[in-house]
N, C-alpha and C positions, 0 to 999 in steps of 0.2 A: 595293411594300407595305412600310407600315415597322415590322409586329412580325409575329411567326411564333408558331404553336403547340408549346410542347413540356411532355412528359411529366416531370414531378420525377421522379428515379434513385430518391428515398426515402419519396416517398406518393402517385405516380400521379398530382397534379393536373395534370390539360390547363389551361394558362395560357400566355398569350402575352407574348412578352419585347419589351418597346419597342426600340428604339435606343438603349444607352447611350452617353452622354459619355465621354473618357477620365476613369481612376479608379475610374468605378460599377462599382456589383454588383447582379446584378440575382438578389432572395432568393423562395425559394417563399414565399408566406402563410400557409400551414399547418404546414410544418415547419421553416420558418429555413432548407430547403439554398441552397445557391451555387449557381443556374442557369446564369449567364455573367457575366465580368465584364469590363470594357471597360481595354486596359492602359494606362499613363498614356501612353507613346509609340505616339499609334494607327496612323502611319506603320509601324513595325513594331513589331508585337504580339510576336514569337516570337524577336525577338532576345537577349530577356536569359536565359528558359528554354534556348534555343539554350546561353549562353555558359556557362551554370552546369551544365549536360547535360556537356557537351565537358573541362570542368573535373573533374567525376565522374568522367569515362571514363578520363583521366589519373590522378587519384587513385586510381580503384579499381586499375588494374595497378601502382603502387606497392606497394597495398596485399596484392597478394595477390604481389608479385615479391620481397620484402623482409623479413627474418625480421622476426618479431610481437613477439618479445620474446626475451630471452636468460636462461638461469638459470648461477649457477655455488656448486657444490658442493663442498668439500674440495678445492679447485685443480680440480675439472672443469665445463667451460663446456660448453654446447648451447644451440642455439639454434633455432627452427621458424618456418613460414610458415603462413598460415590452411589453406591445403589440407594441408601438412605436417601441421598437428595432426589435420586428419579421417583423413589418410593412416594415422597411429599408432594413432586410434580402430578403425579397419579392421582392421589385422592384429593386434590385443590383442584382437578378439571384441569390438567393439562397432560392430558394421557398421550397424546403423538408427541412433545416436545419429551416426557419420560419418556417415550419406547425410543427415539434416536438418541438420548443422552445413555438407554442404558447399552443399547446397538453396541455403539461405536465408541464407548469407553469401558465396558466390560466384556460383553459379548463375544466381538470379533475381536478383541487384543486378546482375548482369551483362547478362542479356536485358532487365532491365528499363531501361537506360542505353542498349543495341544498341536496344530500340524506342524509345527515345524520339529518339535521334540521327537514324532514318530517318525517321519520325514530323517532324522539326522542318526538316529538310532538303529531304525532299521536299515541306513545305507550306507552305516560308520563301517561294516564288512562285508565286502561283494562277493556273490551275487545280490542284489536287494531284490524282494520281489516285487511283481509286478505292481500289486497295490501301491506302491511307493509313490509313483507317477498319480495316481488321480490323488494322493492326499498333497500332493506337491501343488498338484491345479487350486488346491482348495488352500492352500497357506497363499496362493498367491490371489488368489481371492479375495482373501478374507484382507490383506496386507494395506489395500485404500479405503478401509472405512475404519481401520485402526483411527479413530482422531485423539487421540494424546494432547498433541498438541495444540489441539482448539480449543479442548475444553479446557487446559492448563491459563491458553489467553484470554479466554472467555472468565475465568475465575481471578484472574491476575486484575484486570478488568472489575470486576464484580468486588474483589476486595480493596481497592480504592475511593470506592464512590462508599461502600458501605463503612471504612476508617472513618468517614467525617462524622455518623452517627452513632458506634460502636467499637468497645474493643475486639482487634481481632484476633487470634493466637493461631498460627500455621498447626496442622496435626501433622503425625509421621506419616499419612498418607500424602500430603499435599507433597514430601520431599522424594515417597515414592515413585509420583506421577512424573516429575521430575526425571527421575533416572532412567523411566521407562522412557521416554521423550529422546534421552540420549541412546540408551540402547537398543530403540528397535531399528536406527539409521546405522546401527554398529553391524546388527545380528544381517541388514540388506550385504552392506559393502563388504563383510567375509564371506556371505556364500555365496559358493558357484552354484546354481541351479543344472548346468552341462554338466559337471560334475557329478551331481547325484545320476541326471539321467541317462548318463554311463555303466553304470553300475545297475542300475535297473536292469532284471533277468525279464525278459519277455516271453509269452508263450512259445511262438517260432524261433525264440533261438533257442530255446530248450529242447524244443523238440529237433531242433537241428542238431543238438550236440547227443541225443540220443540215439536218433538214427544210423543207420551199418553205415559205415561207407561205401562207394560203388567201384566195383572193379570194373 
């Protein structure tokens, strides 16, 4: 069979996706979504998301291993790490502004890189098993509360108003946070999610390909 039906994620239309080329995209007609797209190297689809995932995973522990930035005051120097800053939110009494700063700049960039590494690993040779699909729901989960990029503005922000009182010196985490900002809009636009969910081995079709045939 060479097109299947599926359901738009953003207006419900049941439409069926041909077989694309490598390069295509194949768009809903009603609302312009992304249904599937076909990658330029169709030998292996999941290689490049693979290498920009795995490149994440390195940067984000950089990124939270490595103070964020330094300040220094009248000869006194400090310096913190992204969890170090939420750590200081905590014990100053502002324990919910720490728990969404550590959410959604540690947390979930972080499950959200652990799903996608098992996610791309386990589905780099098919069949993948079924597991595969609920850690997939959960990388797409976890994928909008990544905020990178607010608390990058939020700190960009922060260290302007605080130059007029202070030196300030960027740490290798701040150029971390940085790369993560660019790479997780990289690790979206290389993967195909239809893609993996292809290669997904399901219980029924297992047991379909077990079963006698019928004469």
């Amino acid at each position: 069979m060479d097109t299947e039906i599926v359901a738009c994620p953003d207006c419900d239309l049941l439409q069926q996706i041909p077989v694309l080329n490598p390069g295509d995209k194949a768009r809903c007609p009603r609302c312009g979504h992304v249904l599937a797209s076909a990658a330029i190297d169709s030998h292996h689809p999941l290689d490049l998301p693979l290498s920009l995932t795995l490149t994440a995973f390195i940067v984000l522990i950089i990124a939270n291993t490595t103070p964020l930035m330094g300040l220094s005051v009248m000869g006194k120097t400090a310096s913190t790490t992204i969890i170090g800053g939420a750590y200081e939110m905590w014990i100053n009494g502002e324990p919910l502004t720490a728990a969404v700063v550590a959410f959604s700049a540690v947390i979930a960039p972080g499950l959200f890189i652990l799903f996608m590494l098992i996610v791309l690993l386990a589905a780099r040779r098919p069949p993948a098993p079924h597991w595969v699909g609920e850690m997939l729901r959960w990388a797409q989960s976890m994928q909008p509360w990544s905020m990178l990029e607010v608390m990058m503005l939020g700190i960009l922000v922060a260290l302007i108003k605080i130059a007029e009182l202070a030196t300030v010196e960027p740490g290798i985490a701040m150029f971390a946070v940085g790369a993560l900002v660019l790479l997780f809009p990289a690790i979206m636009v290389s993967f195909n999610a239809h893609e993996v969910w292809m290669r997904v081995e399901w219980d029924h079709d297992a047991a379909a390909s077990q079963s006698p045939p019928q004469t």
